[in-house]
NUSE-144866 format. One record per residue (C-alpha): residue number from 0; residue in three letters; x negated, y, z. Coordinates in Angstrom, 2 decimals. Layout:
N
+------+------+---------+---------+---------+
: tilo : vogu :       u :       v :       w :
+------+------+---------+---------+---------+
:  NUM :  ALA :       X :       Y :       Z :
...
+------+------+---------+---------+---------+
***
This chain:
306
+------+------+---------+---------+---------+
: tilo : vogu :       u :       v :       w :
+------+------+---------+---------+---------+
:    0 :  UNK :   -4.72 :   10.87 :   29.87 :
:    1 :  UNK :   -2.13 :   12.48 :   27.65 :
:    2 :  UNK :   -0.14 :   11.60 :   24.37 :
:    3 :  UNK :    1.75 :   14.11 :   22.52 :
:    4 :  UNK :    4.90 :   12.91 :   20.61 :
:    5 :  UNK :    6.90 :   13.68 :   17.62 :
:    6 :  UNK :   10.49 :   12.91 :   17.09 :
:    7 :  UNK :   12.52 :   11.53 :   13.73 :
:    8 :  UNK :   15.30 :   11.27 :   12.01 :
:    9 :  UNK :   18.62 :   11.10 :   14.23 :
:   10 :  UNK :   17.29 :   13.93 :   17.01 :
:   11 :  UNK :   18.47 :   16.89 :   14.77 :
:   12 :  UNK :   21.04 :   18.83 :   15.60 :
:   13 :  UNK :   22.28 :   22.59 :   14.74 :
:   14 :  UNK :   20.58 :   25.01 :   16.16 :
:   15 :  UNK :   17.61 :   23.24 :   17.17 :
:   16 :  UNK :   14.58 :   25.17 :   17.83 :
:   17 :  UNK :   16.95 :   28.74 :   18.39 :
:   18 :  UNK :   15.39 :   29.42 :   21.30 :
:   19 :  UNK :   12.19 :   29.62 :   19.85 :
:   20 :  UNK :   13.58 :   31.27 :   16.69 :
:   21 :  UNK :   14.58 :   34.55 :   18.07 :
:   22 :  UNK :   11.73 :   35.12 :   20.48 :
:   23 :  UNK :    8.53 :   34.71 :   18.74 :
:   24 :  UNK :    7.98 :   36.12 :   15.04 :
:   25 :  UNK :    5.38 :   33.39 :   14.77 :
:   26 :  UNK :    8.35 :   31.11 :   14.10 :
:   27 :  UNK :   10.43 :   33.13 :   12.04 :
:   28 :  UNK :    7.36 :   33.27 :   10.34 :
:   29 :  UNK :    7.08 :   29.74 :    9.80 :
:   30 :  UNK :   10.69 :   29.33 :    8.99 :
:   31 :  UNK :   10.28 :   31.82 :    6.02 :
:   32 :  UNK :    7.77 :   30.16 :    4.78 :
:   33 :  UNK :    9.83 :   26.73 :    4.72 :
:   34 :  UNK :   12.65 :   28.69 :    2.74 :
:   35 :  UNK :    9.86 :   29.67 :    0.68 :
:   36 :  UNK :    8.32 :   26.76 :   -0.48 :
:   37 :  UNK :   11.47 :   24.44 :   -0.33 :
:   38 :  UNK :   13.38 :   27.47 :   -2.33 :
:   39 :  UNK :   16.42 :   26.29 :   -0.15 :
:   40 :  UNK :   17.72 :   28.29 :    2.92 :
:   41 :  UNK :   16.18 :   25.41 :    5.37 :
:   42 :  UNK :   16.31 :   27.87 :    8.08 :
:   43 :  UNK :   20.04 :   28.80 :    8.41 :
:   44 :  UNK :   20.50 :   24.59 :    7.90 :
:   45 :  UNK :   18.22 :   24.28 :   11.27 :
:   46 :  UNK :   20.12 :   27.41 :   13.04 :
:   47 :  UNK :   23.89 :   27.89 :   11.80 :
:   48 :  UNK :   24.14 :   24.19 :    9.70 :
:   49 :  UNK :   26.61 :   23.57 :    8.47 :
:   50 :  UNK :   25.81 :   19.76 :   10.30 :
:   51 :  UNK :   27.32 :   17.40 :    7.01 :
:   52 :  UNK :   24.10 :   19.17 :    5.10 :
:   53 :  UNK :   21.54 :   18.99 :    7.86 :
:   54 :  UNK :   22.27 :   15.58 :    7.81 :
:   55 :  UNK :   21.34 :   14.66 :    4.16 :
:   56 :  UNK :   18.24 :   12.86 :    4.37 :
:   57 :  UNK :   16.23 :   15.19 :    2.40 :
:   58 :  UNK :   17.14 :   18.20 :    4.54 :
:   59 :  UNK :   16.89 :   16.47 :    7.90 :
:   60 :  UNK :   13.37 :   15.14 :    7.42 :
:   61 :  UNK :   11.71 :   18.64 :    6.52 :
:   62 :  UNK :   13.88 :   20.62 :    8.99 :
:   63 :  UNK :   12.70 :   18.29 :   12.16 :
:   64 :  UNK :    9.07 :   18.87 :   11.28 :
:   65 :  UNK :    9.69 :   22.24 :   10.35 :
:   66 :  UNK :   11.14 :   22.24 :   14.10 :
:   67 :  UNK :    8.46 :   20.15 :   15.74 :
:   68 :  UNK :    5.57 :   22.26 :   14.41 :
:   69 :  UNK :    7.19 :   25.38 :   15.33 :
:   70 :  UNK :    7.38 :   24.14 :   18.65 :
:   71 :  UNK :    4.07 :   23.32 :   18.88 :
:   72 :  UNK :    2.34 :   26.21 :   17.38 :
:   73 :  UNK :    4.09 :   28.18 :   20.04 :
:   74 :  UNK :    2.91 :   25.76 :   22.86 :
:   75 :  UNK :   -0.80 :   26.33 :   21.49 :
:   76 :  UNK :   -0.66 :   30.25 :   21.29 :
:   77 :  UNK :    1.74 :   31.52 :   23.21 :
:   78 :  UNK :    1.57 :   28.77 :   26.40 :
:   79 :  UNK :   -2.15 :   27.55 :   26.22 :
:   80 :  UNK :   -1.70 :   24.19 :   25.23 :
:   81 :  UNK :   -5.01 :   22.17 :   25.19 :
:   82 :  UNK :   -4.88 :   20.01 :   22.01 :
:   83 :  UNK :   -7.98 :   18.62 :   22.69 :
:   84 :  UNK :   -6.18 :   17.45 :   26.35 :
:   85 :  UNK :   -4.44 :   15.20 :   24.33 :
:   86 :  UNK :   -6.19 :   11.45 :   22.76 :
:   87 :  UNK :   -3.75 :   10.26 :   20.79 :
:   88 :  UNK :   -0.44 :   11.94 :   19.18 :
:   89 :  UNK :    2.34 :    9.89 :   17.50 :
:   90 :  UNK :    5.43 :   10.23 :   15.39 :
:   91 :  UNK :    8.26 :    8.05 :   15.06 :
:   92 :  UNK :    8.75 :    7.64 :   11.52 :
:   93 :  UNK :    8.91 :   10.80 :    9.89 :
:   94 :  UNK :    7.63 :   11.82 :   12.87 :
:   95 :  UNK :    4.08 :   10.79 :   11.91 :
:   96 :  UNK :    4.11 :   13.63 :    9.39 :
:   97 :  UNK :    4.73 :   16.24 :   12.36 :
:   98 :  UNK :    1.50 :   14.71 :   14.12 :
:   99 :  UNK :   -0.60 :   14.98 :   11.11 :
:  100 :  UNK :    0.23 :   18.23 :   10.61 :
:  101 :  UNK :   -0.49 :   19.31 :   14.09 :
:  102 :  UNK :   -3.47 :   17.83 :   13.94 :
:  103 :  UNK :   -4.67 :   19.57 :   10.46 :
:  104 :  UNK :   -4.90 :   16.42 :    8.62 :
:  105 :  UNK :   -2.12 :   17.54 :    6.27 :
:  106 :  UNK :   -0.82 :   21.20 :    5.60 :
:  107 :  UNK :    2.68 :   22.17 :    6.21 :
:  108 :  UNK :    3.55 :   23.45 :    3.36 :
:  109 :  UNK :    2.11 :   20.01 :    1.58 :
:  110 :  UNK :    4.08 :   18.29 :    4.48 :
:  111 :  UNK :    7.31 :   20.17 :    3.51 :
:  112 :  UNK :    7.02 :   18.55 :    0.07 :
:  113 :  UNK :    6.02 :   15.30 :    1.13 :
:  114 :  UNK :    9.31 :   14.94 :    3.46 :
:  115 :  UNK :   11.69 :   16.79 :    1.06 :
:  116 :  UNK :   10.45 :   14.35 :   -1.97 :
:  117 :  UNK :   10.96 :   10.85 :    0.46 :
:  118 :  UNK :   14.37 :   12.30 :    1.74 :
:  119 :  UNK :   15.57 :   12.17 :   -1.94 :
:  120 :  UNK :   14.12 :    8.68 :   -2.91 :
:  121 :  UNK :   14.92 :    6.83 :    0.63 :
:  122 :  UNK :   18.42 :    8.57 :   -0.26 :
:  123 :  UNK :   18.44 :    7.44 :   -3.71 :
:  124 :  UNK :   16.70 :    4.17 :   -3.33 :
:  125 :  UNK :   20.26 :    2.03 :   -2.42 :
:  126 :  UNK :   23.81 :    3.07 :   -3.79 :
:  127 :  UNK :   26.14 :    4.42 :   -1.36 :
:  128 :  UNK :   28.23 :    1.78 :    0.50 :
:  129 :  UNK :   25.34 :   -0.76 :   -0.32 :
:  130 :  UNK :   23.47 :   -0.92 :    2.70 :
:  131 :  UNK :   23.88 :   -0.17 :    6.48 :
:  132 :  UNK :   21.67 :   -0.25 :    9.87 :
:  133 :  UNK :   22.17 :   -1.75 :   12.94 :
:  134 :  UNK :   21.10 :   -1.03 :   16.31 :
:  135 :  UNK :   21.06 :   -4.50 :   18.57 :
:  136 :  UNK :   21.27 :   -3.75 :   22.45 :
:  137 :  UNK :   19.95 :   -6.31 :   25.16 :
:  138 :  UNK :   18.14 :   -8.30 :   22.90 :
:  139 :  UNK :   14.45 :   -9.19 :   22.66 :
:  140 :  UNK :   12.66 :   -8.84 :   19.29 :
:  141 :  UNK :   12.20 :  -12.91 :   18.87 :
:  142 :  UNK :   15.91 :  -13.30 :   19.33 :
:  143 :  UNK :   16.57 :  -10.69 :   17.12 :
:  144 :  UNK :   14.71 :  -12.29 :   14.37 :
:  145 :  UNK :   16.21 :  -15.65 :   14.95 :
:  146 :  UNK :   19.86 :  -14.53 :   14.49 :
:  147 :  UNK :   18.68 :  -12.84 :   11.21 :
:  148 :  UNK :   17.18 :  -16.26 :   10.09 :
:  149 :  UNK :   20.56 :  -17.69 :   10.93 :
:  150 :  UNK :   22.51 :  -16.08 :    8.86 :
:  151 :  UNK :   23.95 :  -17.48 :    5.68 :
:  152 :  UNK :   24.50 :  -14.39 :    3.48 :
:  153 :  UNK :   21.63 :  -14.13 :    0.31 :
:  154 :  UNK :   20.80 :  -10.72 :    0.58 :
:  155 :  UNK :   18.46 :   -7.90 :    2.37 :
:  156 :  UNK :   18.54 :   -8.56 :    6.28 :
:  157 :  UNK :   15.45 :   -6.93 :    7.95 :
:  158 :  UNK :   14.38 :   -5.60 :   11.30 :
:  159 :  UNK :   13.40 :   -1.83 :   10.53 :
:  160 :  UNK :   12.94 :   -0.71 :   14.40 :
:  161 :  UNK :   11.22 :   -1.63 :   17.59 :
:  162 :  UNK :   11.49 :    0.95 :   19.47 :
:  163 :  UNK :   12.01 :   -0.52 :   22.79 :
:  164 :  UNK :   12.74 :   -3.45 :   24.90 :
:  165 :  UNK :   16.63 :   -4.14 :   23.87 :
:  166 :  UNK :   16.82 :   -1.59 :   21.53 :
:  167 :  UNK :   16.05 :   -3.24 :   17.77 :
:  168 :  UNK :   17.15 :   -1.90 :   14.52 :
:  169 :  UNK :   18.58 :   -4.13 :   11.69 :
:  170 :  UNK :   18.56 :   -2.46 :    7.79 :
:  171 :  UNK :   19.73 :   -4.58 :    4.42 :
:  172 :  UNK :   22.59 :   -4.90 :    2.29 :
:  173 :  UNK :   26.13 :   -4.53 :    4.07 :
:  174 :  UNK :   27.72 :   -7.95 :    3.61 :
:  175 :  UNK :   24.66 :   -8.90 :    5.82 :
:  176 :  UNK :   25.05 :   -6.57 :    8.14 :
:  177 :  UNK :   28.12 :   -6.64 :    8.48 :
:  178 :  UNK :   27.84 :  -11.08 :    9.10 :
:  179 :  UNK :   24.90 :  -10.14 :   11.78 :
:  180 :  UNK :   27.15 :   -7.76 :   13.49 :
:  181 :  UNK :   30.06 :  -10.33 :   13.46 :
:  182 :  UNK :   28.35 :  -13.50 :   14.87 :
:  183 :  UNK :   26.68 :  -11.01 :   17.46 :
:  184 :  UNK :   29.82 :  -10.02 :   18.50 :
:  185 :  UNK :   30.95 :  -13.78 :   19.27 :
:  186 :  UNK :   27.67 :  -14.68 :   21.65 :
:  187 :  UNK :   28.91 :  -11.40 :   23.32 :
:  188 :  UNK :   26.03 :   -9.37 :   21.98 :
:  189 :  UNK :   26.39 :   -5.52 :   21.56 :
:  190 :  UNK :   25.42 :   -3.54 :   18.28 :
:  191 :  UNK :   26.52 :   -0.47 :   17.05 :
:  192 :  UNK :   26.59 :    0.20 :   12.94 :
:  193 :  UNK :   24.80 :    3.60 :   13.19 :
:  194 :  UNK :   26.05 :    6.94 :   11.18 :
:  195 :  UNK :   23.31 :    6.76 :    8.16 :
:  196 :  UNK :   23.20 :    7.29 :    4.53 :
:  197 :  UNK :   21.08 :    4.43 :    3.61 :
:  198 :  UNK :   19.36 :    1.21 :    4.88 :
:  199 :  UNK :   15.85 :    2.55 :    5.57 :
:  200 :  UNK :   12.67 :    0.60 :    6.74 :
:  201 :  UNK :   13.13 :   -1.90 :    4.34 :
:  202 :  UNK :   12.10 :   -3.54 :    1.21 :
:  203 :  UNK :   15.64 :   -2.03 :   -0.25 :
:  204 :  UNK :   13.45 :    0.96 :   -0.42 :
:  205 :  UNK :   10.87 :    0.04 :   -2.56 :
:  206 :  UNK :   12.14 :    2.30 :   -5.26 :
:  207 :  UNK :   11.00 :    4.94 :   -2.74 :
:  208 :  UNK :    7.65 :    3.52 :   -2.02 :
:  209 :  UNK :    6.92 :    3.65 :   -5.50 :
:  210 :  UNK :    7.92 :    7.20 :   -5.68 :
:  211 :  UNK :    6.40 :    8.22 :   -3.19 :
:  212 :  UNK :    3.04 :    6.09 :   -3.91 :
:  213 :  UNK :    2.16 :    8.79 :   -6.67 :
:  214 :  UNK :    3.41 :   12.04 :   -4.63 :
:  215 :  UNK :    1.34 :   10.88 :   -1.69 :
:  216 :  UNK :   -1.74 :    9.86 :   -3.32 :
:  217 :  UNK :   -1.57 :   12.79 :   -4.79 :
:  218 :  UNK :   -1.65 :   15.06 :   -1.71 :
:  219 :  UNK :   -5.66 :   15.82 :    0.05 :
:  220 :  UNK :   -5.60 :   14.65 :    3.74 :
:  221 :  UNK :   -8.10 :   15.50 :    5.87 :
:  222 :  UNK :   -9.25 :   13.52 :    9.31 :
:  223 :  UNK :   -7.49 :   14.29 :   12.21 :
:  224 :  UNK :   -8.70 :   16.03 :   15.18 :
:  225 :  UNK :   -6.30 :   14.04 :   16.87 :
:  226 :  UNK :   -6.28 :   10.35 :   16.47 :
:  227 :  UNK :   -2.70 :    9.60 :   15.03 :
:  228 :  UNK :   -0.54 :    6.34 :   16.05 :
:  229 :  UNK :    0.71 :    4.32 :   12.75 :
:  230 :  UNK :    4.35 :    3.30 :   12.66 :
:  231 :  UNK :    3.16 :    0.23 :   10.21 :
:  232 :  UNK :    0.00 :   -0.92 :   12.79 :
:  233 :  UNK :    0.71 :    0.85 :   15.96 :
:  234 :  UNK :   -2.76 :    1.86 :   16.51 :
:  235 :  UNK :   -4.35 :    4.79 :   15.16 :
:  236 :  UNK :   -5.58 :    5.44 :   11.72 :
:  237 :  UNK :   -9.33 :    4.70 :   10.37 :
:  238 :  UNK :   -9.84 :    7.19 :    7.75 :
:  239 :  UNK :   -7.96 :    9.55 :    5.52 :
:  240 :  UNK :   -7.59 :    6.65 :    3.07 :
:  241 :  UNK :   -6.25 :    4.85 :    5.19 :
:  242 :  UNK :   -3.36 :    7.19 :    6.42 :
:  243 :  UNK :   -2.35 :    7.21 :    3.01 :
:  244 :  UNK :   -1.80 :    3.80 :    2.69 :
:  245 :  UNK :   -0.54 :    3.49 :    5.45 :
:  246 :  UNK :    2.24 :    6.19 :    4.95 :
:  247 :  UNK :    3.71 :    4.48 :    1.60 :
:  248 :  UNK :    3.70 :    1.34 :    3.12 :
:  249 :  UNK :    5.64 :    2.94 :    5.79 :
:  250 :  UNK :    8.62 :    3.25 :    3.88 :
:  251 :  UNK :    9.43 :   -0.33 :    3.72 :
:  252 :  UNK :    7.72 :   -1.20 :    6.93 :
:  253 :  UNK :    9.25 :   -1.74 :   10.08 :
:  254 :  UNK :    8.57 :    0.95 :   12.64 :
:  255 :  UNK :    7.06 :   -0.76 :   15.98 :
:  256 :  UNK :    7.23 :    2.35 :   18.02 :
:  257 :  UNK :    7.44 :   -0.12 :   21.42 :
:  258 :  UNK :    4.19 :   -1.31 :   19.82 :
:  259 :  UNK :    2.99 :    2.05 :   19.84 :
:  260 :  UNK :    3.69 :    3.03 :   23.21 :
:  261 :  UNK :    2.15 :   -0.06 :   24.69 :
:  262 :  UNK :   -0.88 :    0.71 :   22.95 :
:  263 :  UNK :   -1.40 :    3.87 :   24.07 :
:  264 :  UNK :   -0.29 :    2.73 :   27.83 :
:  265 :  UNK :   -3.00 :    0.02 :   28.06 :
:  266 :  UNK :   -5.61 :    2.59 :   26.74 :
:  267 :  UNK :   -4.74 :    4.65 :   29.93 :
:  268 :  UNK :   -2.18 :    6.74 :   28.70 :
:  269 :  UNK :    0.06 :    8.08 :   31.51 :
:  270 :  UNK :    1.12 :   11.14 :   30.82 :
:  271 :  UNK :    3.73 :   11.48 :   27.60 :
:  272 :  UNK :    4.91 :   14.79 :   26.03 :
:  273 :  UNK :    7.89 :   15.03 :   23.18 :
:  274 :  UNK :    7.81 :   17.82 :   21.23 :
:  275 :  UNK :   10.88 :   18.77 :   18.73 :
:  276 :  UNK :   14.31 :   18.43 :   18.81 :
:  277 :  UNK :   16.63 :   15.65 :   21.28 :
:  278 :  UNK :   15.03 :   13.33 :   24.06 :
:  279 :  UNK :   14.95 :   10.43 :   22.38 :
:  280 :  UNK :   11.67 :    9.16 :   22.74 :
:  281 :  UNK :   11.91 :    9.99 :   26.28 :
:  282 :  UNK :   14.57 :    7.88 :   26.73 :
:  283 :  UNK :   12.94 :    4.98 :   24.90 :
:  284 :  UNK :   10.06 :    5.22 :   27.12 :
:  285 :  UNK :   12.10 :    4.22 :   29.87 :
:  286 :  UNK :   12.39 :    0.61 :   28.09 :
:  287 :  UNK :    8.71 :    0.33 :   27.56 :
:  288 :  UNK :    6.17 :    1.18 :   30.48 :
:  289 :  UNK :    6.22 :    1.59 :   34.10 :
:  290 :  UNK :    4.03 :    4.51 :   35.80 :
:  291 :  UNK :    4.11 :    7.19 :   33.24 :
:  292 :  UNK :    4.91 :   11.10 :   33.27 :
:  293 :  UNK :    7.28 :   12.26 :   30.68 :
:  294 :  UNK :    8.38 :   15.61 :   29.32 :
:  295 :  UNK :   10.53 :   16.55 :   26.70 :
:  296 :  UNK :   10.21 :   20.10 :   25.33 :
:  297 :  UNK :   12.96 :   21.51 :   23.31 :
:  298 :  UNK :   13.37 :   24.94 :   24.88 :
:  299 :  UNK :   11.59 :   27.56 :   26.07 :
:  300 :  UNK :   12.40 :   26.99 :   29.75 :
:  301 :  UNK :   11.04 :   23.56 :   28.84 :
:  302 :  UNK :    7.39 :   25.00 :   27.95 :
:  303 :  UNK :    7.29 :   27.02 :   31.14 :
:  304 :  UNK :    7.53 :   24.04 :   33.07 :
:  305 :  UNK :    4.80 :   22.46 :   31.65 :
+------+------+---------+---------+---------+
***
C-alpha cells in the first residue's frame, strides 16, 4: 500500500519545479495564478530567486506548496497517477497544507493565503536574534528531553521535531540554546544551530497561533478524499473540525513526523512517494522503517520512472 508525501520548509531551493515550469502550461498556469492572488511575483522567487527572499518565511511556505501541487497536478494528468492508489498522504509541517490541498479538502488559492499569513506571524512571533533551533544527531528522543530538563537557563527550551531516529529538533530562546548546544558538545554529542529566522514549533509562537486561530477558522475545509497524517497526533484527521484544530495547534506543537511514518508502516504501508522540492523525507525514512519503497519526484525524469 502506498503513501504520498509532502515536503516543508528547508527543501526549497531556486529553481525548483523548472522542469515542470517550462513544459506544461498547466503549471505556468498555476504559477500565474499564485502571482495573482499573492499580488507578489512568487513565480520568478521559485525560478530565478533571488535565494535571501525565497528564504523569508512567508515566501518559502507558499512557494513549496505552490511547487508540490504543481508537481502533483502534473503527475495526475499528464502521468496517470492513481490518487485513489494512495491511503494515506502526509506533510511535514507546512507540508500538511500541500496534502490537503491535493486532496480537495482546502483550495489553493485559500491555501496560498493560509501559508503566506503564518509565514508573517511565525516570522513575527519572536524578535530577531531571540530565538534559534537545533538539530541533535545520534540521540534518542528520551535523551533528548532529559538534557533539556537539565539545563539551568529560565527560558523557552522545547523539542519542535521528531523526524527520525537521531535526528531531533530543539526551538526556544537563544541563551538556551545556545547552553544545550554547549553541554552537548562536552558529552561529545553533535548538533548543528540550523540557518532559520525564528524558533518555530514552539510555545514562542503563540502570538502566531493566535493569529492564525481567526484566519484559519475562518477558511471552509472540506473532508479529504485522502486521509491526511497530523503533525500534532500522527494519525490521520477525524473530521473537517478537527483539521482545523489541529492545524493552529500545529504551530506550537512539536512535529512527530517519525511518529507519522511508523504509523503508516504498521498499517501496511510499504511503498512511500515525496512529491515537491529536495529529498528530505526520503532521507529521513532511512532512520525510521525497514522494508519500504521510496521515491522522490522532483523532475520530470523522476515521474517517468514511476
Amino acid at each position: 500500500m502506498k503513501a504520498l508525501l509532502f515536503p516543508g520548509q528547508g527543501s526549497q531551493i531556486v529553481g525548483m519545479c523548472s522542469d515542470f515550469y517550462r513544459n506544461f502550461s498547466e503549471v505556468k498556469n498555476i504559477f500565474l495564478e499564485a502571482d495573482d492572488i499573492l499580488k507578489i511575483k512568487l513565480s520568478k522567487l521559485i525560478l530565478e530567486g533571488p535565494e535571501d527572499e525565497l528564504k523569508l518565511t512567508e515566501n518559502t511556505q507558499p512557494a513549496i506548496m505552490t511547487a508540490s501541487y504543481s508537481i502533483f497536478k502534473v503527475l495526475r494528468n499528464e502521468f496517470n497517477l492513481d490518487v485513489k492508489s494512495f491511503k494515506y498522504f502526509a506533510g511535514h509541517s507546512l507540508g500538511e497544507y500541500s496534502a490537503l490541498v491535493c486532496a480537495e479538502s482546502l483550495t489553493f488559492k485559500d491555501s496560498l493565503f493560509l501559508l503566506r499569513e503564518r509565514g508573517k506571524a511565525m516570522q513575527q512571533a519572536v524578535p530577531d536574534g531571540e530565538g534559534a533551533m537545533l538539530a541533535v544527531l545520534g540521540c534518542k528522543i528520551e535523551e533528548v528531553s532529559k538534557y533539556i530538563n537539565d539545563l539551568k537557563e529560565e527560558s523557552v527550551c522545547e523539542i519542535a521535531n521528531d523526524n527520525a531516529e537521531g535526528q531531533i529538533i530543539v526551538s526556544g530562546e537563544i541563551k538556551k540554546i545556545n547552553e544545550l548546544q554547549q553541554n552537548l558538545k562536552k558529552i561529545k554529542k553533535k548538533s548543528i544551530l540550523l540557518p532559520v529566522s525564528a524558533p518555530f514549533h514552539c510555545s514562542l509562537m503563540k502570538n502566531a497561533e493566535q493569529i492564525m486561530k481567526e484566519k484559519i477558522t475562518s477558511i471552509n475545509f472540506k473532508n479529504p478524499l485522502i486521509e491526511i497524517i497530523s503533525n500534532v497526533t500522527a494519525k490521520p484527521h477525524d473530521n473537517e473540525e478537527n483539521i482545523k484544530k489541529l492545524l493552529i495547534s500545529q504551530i506550537c506543537s512539536k512535529v512527530r513526523w517519525r511518529e507519522s511514518i511508523l504509523f503508516m508502516s504498521q498499517n501496511k504501508i510499504n511503498d512511500f512517494i515525496e512529491i515537491g522540492p529536495g529529498k528530505i523525507l526520503s532521507g529521513m525514512l532511512k532512520r525510521i522503517v525497514k522494508n519500504y519503497n521510496s521515491t522522490s519526484i522532483n523532475s520530470i525524469e523522476d515521474a517517468k520512472k514511476l
